[in-house]
N, C-alpha and C positions, 0 to 999 in steps of 0.2 A: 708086581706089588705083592708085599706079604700077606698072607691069611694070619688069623687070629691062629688058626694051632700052630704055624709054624714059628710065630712070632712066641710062642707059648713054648714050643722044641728050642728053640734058639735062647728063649732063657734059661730053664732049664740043663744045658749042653754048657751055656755060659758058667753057672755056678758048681756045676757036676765036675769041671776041668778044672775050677777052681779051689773045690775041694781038694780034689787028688793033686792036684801039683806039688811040685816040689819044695819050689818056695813060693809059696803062698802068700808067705807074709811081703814078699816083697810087693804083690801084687796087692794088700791091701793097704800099703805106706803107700803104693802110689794112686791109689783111690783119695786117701785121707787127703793128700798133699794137691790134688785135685781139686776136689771141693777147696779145701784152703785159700786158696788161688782165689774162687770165684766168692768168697766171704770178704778177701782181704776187695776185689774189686769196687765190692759193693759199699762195704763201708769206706772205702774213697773217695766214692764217687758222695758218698753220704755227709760225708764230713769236709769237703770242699764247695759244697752250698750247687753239685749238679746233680739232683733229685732227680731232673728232665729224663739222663740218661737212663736212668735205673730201668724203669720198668720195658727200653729199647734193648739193652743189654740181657734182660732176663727174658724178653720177646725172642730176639735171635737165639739165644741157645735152643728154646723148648721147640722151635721151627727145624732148627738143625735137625735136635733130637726125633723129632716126629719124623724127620725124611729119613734117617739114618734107621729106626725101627720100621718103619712100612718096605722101602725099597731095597729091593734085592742087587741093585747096582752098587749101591755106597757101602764102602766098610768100616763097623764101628769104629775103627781107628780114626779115620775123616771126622769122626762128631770130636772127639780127643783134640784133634790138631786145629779143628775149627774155633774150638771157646778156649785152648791155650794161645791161639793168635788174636780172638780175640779180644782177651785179658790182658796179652801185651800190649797191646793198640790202644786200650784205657788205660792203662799205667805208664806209658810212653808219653799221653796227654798230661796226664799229673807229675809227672816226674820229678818236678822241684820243689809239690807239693810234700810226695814222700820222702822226698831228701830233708825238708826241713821238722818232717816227721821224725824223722827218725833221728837226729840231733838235737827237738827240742818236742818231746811228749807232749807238748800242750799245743803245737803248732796245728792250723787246719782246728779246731775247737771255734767254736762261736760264745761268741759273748752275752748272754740271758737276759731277757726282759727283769726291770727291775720293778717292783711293783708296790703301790700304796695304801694299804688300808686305816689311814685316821687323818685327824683333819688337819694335822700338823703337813703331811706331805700334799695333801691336796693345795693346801697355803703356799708351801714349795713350787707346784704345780706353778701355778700362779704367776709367782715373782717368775719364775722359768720362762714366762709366753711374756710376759710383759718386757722382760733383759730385751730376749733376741730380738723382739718386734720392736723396741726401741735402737737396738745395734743395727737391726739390716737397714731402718730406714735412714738411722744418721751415714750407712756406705753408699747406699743408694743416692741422697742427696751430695753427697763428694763425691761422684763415680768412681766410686771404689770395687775394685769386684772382691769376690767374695762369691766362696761354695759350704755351704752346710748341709752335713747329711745325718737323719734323723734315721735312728735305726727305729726299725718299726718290730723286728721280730727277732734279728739276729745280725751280725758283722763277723764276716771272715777274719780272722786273726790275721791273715796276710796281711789283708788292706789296714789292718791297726800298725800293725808293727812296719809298714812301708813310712809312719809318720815319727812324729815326736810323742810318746804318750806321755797325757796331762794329768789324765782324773782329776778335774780341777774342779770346784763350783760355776754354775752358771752363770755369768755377770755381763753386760753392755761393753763395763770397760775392759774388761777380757776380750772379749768377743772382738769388737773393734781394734785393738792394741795388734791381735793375732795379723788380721787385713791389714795394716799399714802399706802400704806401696814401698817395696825394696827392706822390708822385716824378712827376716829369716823365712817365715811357714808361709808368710801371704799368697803363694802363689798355690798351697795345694789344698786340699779340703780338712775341714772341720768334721770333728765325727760329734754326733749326739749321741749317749744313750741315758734316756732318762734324765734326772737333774744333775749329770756331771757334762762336761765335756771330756770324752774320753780322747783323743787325740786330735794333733792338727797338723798340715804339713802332708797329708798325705796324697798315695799316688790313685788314680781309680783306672780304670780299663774307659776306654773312650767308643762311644757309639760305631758302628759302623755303619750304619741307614745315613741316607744323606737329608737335610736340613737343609735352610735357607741361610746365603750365608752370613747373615747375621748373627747367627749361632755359633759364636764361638766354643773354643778347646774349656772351656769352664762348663757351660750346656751340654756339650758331647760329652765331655766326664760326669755329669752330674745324671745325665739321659744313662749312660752306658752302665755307671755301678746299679742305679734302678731296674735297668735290666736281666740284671745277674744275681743282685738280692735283697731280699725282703729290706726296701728301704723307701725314704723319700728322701728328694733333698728342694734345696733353697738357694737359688743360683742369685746374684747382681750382676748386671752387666757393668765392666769397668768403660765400656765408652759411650749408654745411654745411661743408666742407674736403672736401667728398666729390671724390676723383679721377677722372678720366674719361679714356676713349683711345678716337679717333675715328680712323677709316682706311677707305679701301675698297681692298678687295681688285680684282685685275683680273677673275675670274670674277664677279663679284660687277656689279649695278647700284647699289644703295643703300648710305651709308654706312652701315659697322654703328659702333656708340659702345656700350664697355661702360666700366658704374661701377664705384664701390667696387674699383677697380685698389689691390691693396696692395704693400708691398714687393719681394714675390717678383716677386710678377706686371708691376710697373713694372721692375725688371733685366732680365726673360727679352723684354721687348716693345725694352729698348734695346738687349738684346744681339743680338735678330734685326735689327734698323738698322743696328747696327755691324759685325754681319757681312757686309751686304752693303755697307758703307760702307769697308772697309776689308780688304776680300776683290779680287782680279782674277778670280773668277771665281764672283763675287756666291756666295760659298757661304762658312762662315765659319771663320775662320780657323784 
């Protein structure tokens, strides 16, 4: 193990070579391009909604680093080869993320809380809770299935652009028209943000924990995008009409999903949305 002076000679010896060399500069493009790497990682990992891995990623480097300056075994070279493999092993995960990055600038961006300060939008608010909770209950009663997901903080552009975008107004007969059985979109989800419906028709990532299997491919997708981001959603079962509301809280690990959501209970879960959907100071209004 290294002592503090020699760790002290060894940097020292490091910039001292560096000065005098030849090319120098090439040694500092490949510093630059270095870091680079691990910026461009970070905000990948930043802007595809995996927050989780960041501070795993920026864990193992500074571990590496710390063995690579104490031990007399490892050669800094090995810290080098360690966070360029990997930065490829994260970028190898998002790969399709930054392909569509890089052919459409806005791709991997999230979509902003919209937010209300006067009493016209709180009004909005309103008619908003009262549509869906008149829509989901006339599907429920036809066993209609049907998924809505209420973005609570943000939506991956992917999962938008996987559907049909609407931006359309809120309405019942909207809402319903979309779920028809054998309609174009019925089979994929509904996105919320705020008083629009911003798309429908889309695909979600589906749970992998296992469920009973009453839990259909509507619950598992509606379980799985809540698991991956800041969302809820509003599942019907298309063979009981029984309602469901999946979320996870931020204390929380596990999605909790309660059923049998009835009337009351489906207002007071829109209305905690809409209060921080349409609140400046996420409190409602």
């Amino acid at each position: 193990m290294r002592s503090l002076s020699q760790i002290k000679d060894a940097l020292k010896a490091f910039f001292m070579s560096y000065k005098t060399a030849p090319y120098q500069w090439i040694t500092a493009v490949e510093l630059v391009l270095f870091f680079l790497v691990i910026y461009f990682v970070l905000r990948t990992l930043f802007e595809n909604n995996a927050k989780r891995f960041i501070p795993m990623y920026i864990f193992l480097i500074i571990c590496m680093g710390v063995i690579t300056v104490f031990s007399l075994k490892v050669d800094p070279l090995w810290f080098f080869l360690f966070v360029s493999a990997l930065s490829l092993f994260f970028l190898f995960l998002f790969g399709i993320e930054i392909k569509r990055g890089i052919y459409n600038p806005n791709a991997g961006k999230t979509i902003p809380h919209r937010v209300a300060t006067n009493d016209k939008q709180i009004q909005r608010a309103e008619e908003c809770i009262n549509a869906i909770t008149k829509a989901v209950f006339n599907l429920s009663k036809s066993n209609t299935g049907a998924l809505i997901v209420l973005s609570n903080g943000s939506m991956p552009k992917e999962i938008v652009e996987s559907g049909v975008l609407l931006n359309a107004s809120i309405s019942s007969q909207l809402i319903e028209g979309i779920f028809v059985p054998k309609a174009p979109l019925h089979d994929g989800a509904m996105l919320i943000n705020g008083d629009k419906i911003l798309a429908a028709g889309c695909f979600l990532p589906l749970t992998q924990k296992t469920f009973p299997n009453d839990y259909g491919t509507r619950h598992r997708a509606g379980i799985g995008i809540a698991e991956v981001a800041d969302v809820s959603t509003i599942i019907v079962s298309e063979e009981t009409g029984i309602i469901s509301y999946a979320q996870k809280k931020k204390d929380q690990q596990d999605v909790q999903i309660s059923r049998y959501i009835d009337s009351m209970g489906l207002k007071r879960i829109l209305k905690e949305y809409y209060s921080k959907e349409f609140s400046t100071e996420g409190k409602k209004a």
